[in-house]
C-alpha positions in Angstrom: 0.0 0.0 0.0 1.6 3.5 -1.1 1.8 6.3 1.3 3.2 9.4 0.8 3.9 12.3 2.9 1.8 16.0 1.9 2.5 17.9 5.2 2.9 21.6 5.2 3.7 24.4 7.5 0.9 27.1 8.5 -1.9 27.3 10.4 -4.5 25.4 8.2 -5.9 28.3 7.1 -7.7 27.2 4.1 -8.8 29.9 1.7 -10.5 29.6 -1.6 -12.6 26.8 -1.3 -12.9 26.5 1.9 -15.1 28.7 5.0 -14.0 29.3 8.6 -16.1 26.2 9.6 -14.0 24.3 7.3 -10.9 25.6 8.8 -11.9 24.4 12.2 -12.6 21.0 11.3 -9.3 20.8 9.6 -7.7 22.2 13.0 -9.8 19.7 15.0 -8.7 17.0 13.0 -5.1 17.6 13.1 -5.4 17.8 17.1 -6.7 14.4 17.3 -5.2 13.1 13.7 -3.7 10.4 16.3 -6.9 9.0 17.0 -7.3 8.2 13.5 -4.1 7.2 11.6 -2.9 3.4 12.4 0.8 2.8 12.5 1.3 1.0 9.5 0.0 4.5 8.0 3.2 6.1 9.0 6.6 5.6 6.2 9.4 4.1 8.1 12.4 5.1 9.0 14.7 6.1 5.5 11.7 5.6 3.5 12.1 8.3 0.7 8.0 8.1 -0.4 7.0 11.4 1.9 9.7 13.4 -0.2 7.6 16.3 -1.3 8.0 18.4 -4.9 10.2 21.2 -4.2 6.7 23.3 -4.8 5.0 21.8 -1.7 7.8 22.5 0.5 9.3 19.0 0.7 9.1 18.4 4.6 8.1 14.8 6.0 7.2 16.4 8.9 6.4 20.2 9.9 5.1 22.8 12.4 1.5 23.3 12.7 0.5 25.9 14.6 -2.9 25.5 16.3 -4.0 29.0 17.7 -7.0 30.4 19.3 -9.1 28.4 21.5 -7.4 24.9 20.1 -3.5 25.3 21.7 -1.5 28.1 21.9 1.7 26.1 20.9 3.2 24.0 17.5 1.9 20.3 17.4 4.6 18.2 15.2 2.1 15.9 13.2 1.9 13.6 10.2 -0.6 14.4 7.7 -0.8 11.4 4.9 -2.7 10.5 1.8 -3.3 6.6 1.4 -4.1 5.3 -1.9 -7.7 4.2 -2.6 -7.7 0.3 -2.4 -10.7 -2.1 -1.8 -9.7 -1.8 2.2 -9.0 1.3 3.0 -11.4 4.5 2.0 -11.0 7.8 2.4 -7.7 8.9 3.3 -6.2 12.8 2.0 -5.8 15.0 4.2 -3.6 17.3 1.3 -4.7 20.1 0.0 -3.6 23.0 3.0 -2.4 26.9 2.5 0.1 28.1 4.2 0.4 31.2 6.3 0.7 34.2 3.4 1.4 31.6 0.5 -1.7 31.1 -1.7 -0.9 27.7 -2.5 -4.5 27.1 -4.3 -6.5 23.8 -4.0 -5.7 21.3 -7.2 -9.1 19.6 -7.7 -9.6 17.1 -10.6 -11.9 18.1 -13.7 -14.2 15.5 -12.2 -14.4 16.9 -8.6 -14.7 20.7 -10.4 -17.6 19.8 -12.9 -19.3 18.4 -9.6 -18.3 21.4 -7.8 -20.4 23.2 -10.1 -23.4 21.5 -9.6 -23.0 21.4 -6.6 -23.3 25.3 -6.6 -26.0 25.3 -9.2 -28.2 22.9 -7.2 -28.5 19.8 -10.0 -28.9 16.4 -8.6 -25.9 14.0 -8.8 -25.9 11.5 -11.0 -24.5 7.6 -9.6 -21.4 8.3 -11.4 -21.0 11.2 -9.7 -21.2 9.7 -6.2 -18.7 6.6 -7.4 -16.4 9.7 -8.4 -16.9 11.3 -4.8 -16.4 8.4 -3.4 -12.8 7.8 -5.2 -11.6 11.2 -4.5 -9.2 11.7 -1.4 -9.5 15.2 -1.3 -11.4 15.1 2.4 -11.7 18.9 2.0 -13.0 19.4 -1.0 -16.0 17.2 -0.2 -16.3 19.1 3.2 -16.2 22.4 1.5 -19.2 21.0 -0.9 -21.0 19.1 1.4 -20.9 22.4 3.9 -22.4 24.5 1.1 -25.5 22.2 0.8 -25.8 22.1 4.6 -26.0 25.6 5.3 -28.1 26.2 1.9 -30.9 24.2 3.8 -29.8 24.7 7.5 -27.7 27.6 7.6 -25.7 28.2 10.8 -27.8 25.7 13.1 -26.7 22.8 14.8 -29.8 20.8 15.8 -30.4 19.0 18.8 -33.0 17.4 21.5 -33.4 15.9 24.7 -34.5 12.0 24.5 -33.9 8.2 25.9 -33.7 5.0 24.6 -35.3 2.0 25.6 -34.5 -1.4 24.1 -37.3 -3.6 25.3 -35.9 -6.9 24.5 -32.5 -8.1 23.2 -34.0 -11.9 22.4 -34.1 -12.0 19.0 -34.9 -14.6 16.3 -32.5 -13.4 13.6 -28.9 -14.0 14.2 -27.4 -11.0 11.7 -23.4 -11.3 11.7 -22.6 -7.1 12.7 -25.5 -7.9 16.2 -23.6 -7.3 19.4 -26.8 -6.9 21.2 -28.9 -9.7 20.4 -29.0 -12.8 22.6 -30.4 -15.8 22.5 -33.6 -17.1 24.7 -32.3 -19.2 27.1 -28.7 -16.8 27.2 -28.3 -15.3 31.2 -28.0 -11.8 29.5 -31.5 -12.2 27.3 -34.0 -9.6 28.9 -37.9 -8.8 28.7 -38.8 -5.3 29.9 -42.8 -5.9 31.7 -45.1 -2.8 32.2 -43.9 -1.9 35.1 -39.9 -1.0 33.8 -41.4 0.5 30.9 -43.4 3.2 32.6 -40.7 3.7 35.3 -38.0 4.5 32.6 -40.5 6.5 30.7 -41.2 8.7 34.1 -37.5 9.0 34.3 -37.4 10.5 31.0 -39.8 13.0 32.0 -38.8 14.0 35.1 -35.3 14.5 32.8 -37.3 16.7 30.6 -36.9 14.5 27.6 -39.1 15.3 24.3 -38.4 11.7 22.8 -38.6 7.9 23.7 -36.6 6.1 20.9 -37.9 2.6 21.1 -36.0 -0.4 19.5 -35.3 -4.0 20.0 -35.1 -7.6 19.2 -37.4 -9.6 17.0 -38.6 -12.5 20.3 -40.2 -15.4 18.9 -42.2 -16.0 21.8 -43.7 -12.4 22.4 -46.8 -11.5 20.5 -47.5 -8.5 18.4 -49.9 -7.4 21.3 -46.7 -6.8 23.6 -45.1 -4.2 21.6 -48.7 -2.4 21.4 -48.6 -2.5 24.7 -45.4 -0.8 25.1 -46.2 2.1 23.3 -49.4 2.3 25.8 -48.0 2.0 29.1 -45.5 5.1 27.9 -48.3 6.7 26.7 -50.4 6.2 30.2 -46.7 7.0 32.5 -45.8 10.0 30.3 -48.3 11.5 27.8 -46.5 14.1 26.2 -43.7 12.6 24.7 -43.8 11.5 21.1 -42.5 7.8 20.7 -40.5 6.9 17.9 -40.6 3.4 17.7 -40.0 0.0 15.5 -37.8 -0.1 12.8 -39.2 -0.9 9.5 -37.8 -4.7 10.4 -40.0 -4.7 13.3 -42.7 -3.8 12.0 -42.1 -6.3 9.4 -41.7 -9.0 11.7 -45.1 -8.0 13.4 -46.9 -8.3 10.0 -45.5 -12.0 10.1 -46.2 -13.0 13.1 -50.2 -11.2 13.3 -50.4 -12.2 9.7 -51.6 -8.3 9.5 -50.8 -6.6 6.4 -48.3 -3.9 6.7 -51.1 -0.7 7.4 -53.3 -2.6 9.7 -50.0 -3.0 11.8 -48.9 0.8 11.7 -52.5 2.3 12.4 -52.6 -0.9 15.6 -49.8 1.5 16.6 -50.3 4.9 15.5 -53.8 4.5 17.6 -52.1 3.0 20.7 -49.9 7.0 20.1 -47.0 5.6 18.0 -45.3 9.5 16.8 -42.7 8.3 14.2 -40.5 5.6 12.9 -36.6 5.8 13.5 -33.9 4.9 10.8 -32.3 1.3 11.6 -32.8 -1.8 9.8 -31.3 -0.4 6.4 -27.9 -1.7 6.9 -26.7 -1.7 3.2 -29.6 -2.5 0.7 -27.7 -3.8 -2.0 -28.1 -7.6 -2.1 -24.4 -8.6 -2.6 -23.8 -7.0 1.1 -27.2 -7.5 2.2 -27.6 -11.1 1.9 -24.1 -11.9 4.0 -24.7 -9.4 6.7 -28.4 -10.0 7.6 -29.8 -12.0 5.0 -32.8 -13.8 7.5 -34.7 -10.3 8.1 -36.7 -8.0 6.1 -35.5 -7.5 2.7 -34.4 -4.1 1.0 -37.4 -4.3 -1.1 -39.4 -4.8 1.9 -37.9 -2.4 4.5 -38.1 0.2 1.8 -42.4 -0.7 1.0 -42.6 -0.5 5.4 -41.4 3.3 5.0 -43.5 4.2 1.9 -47.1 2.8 3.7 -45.4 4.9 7.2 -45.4 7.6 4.8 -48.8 7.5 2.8 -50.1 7.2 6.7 -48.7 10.4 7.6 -46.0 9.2 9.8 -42.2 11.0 9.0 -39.3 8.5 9.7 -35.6 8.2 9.3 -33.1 6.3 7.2 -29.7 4.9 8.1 -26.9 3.0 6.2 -24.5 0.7 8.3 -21.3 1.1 6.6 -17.3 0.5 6.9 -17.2 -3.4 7.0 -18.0 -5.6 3.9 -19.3 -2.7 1.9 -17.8 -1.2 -1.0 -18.5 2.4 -2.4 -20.8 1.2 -5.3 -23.0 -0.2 -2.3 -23.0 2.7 -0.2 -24.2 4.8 -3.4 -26.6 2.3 -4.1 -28.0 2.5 -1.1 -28.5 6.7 -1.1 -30.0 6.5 -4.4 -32.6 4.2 -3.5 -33.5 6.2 -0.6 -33.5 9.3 -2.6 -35.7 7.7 -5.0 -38.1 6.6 -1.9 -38.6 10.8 -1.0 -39.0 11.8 -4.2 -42.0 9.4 -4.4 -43.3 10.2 -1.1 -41.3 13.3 0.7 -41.9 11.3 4.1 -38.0 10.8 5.4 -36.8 13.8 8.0 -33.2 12.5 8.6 -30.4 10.3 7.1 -28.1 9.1 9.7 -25.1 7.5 8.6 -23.7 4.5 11.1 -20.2 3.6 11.5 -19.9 -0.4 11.9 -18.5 -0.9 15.4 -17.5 -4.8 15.6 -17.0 -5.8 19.3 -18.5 -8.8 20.1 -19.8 -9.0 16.8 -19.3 -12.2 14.3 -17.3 -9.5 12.4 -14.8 -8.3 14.9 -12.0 -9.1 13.0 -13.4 -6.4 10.8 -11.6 -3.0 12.1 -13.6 0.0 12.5 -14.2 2.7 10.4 -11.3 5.6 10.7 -12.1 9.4 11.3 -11.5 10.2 8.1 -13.7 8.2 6.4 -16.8 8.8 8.5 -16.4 12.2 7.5 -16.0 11.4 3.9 -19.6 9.2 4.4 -20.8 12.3 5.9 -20.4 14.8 3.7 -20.8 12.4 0.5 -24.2 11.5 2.2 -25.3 15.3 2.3 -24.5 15.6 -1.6 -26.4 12.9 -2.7 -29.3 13.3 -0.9 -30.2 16.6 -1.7 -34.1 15.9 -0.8 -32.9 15.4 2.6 -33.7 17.9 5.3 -31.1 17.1 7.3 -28.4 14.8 7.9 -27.2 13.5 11.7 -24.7 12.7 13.3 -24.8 9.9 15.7 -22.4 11.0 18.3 -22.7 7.9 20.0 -21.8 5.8 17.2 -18.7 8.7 15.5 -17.6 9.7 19.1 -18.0 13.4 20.2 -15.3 14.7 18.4 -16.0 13.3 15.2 -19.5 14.2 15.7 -18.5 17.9 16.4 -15.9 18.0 12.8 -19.5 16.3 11.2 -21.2 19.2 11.3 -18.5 21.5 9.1 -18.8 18.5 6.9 -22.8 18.3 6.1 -24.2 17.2 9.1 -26.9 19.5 10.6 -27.8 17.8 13.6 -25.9 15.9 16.6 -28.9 13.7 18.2 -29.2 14.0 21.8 -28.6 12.8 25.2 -29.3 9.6 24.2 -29.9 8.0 27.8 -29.9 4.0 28.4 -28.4 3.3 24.7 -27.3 -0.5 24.6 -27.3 -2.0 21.1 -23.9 0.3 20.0 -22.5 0.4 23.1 -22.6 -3.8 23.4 -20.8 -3.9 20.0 -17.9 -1.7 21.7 -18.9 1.7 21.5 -16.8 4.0 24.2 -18.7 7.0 24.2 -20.4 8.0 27.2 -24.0 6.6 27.7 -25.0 9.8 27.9 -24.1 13.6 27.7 -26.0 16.5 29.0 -27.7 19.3 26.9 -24.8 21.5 28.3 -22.3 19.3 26.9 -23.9 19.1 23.6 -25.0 23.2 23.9 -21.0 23.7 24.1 -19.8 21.3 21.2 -22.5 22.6 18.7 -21.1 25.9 20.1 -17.2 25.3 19.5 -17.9 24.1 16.1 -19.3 27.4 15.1 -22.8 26.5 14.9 -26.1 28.3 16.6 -27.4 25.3 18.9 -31.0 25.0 18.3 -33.0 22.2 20.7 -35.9 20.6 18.4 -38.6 17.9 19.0 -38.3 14.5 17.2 -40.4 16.5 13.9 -38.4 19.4 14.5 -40.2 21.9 16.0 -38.3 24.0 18.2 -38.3 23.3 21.5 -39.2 26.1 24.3 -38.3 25.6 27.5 -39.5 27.4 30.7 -37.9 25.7 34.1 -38.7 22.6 34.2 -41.6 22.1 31.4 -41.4 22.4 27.2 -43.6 23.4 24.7 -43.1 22.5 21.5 -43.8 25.8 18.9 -43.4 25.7 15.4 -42.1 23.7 12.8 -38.0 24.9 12.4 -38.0 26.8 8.8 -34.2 27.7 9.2 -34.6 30.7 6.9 -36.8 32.5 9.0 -35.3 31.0 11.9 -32.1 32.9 10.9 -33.6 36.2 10.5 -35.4 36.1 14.2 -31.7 35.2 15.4 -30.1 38.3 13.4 -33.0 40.6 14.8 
């Protein structure tokens, strides 16, 4: 694998292409560059490959000075561009300015014509994402996917206050990236009763959340009635908070199992005060990844039709894409364009959030982790492509805080939330915090340059007064920014 050396002196002050917000996310990345880049990244000792033209100032290894709030003092790192290979995405961290040399950004014809349309606001093609996706200029997509972001979002950094409960980890499909599914007779396999339900959705309220986010195993042995019932007893313990529950797998598996067709399920629901569907099941639609991941459960074809009857029945939802383990880019842009294609039919999805494979105690552990770099690259690839998509998240519990915080100079719009009681990412190995307070997330949205705004699961702002919350209207981020300018 070839690796070359494209460090330069400065402050990472990237003009041209590239806004303030940009900037940051290049500082912040270089801070914790560490984090990201594996040993066998770094050229060793004598090797002649990071020997740069005479025009990019040659060094290996330079000064770059951090200032402002970031360090006061020069960091000595490595800043590397691996070559695109089938097993490693994403890597270029290249194209920098020095301090009072306009060294330019060198974009390929390619990345320019998409650049353009980009800034005319024409759809990209499939081609176009395969080209995005074989690019290693990190910034350039950053600079792009930023421009979409703040042409539908402007300066906001969107957030709320929610908790998760996972009512059962018993589940009948065994799909090889699982940490948290277990088996019936396993000592760790739980069923939540009424009782745990309501007391965790009285928690939630006496935390002020806005959301219950409601997933779980598929259990063989529970009836459809059960997961009614769930969505009742929160309803009966804490009335005002919309529940987002059931993946389109779920809700799949409970058309099986009542033998119910597909709207008779979601109006069972939607009646017992079901608010929303979340994102999960999607995993990676096309079949060549699909079928060796998670082959048993709902099929693309099917998880898709579960969204577009949520949708004709008035209910928004989400969309997610598991990637950074089998997948390949032609799969991950098969898998936006068939969403995209889903909201131009029916307009119903409010947020894509991209998911970073995290293989702990998975089947796939041998599998290693996504790097920083190329969840960014997912991110602000994901932002371009889906261009009838509000908004864009990301999952700070899944990318980490400080990826999550660089995410939203590179298309991301949103953060998620407190995220209390999560247990399906943090069984397959994920070390972020189980929860962070709206403070914590206030501040990060803050550092990053954004306006934090607090919204409700259908984002509408969120007004607080002590310790109650009203929810006002729907978030129209244009007007939004003109109340925050008066």
């Amino acid at each position: 694998m070839s690796t070359r050396s494209t460090g330069l002196c400065g402050r990472l002050c990237l003009s041209g292409l590239f806004d303030r917000r940009v900037c940051a996310g290049a500082c912040l990345l270089g801070f914790f560059w560490v984090c990201f880049c594996p040993d066998e990244s770094v050229p060793p000792a004598g090797d002649d490959r990071g020997t740069a033209s005479a025009g990019q100032m040659g060094a290996r290894r330079q000064q770059i000075s951090f200032r402002g709030r970031l360090s006061r003092r020069s960091i000595p790192i490595k800043i590397f561009e691996r070559s695109e290979g089938d097993d490693v995405y994403g890597w270029g961290l290249t194209h920098f300015c020095c301090e009072g040399i306009d060294l330019g950004i060198i974009m390929s014809k390619t990345l320019a014509a998409i650049r353009e349309k980009v800034e005319a606001g024409v759809r990209l093609s499939f081609e176009d994402g395969l080209a995005l996706e074989e690019s290693n200029d990190l910034f350039a997509l950053g600079s792009m996917a930023n421009m979409v972001r703040e042409r539908l979002n402007r300066n906001f950094g969107y957030y709320n206050v929610n908790t998760h409960i996972n009512p059962t980890n018993v589940c009948v499909y065994k799909c090889d990236f699982c940490a948290f599914r277990a088996d019936l007779g396993e000592d760790r396999a739980y069923v939540m009763d009424q009782a745990q339900i309501e007391e965790r959705a009285r928690q939630a309220h006496a935390r002020g959340a806005t959301e219950l986010h409601i997933v779980g195993g598929l259990h063989h042995k529970l009836p459809f009635e059960y997961y009614v019932d769930v969505v009742k007893w929160i309803k009966s313990a804490a009335p005002e908070i919309h529940i987002k529950a059931y993946t389109a797998v779920e809700i799949e598996w409970f058309a099986k199992i009542s033998r119910k067709p597909l709207e008779t399920i979601l109006r069972e629901l939607m009646d017992a005060g079901l608010g929303s569907l979340p994102g999960g099941g999607a995993e990676i639609f096309h079949p060549e990844v699909r079928e060796q991941i998670c082959g048993a459960k709902a099929s693309t074809e099917r998880w898709l039709e579960v969204h577009r009857v949520a949708h004709k029945l008035g209910l928004r939802s989400n969309a997610t894409m598991l990637y950074g383990h089998i997948d390949r880019p032609r799969h991950r842009i098969d898998h936006l364009v068939r969403l995209r294609t889903l909201q131009d039919e029916t307009g119903g999805f409010q947020t894509f959030i991209p998911l970073a494979f995290h293989p702990d105690n998975s089947r796939m552990d041998e599998i290693p982790k996504p790097s920083g770099v190329m969840d960014l690259k997912v991110m602000a690839i994901s932002r371009l492509m889906l261009d009838n998509f509000e908004h864009i998240k990301a999952y700070w519990v899944m990318l980490g805080l400080k990826t999550a915080q660089v995410a939203l100079a590179f298309g991301a719009d949103d953060i998620d939330g407190t995220v209390v009681h999560e247990k399906i990412y943090h069984e397959a190995g994920a070390e972020t915090p189980q929860e962070v307070t709206v403070a914590e997330i206030q501040r990060l949205i803050a550092e990053a340059g954004r306006i934090p705004i607090e919204r409700d699961t259908l984002y509408h702002r969120v007004e607080r007064d002590g310790g109650s919350w009203t929810s006002r209207e729907h978030i129209d981020a244009a007007a939004l920014a003109g109340a925050v300018a008066g």
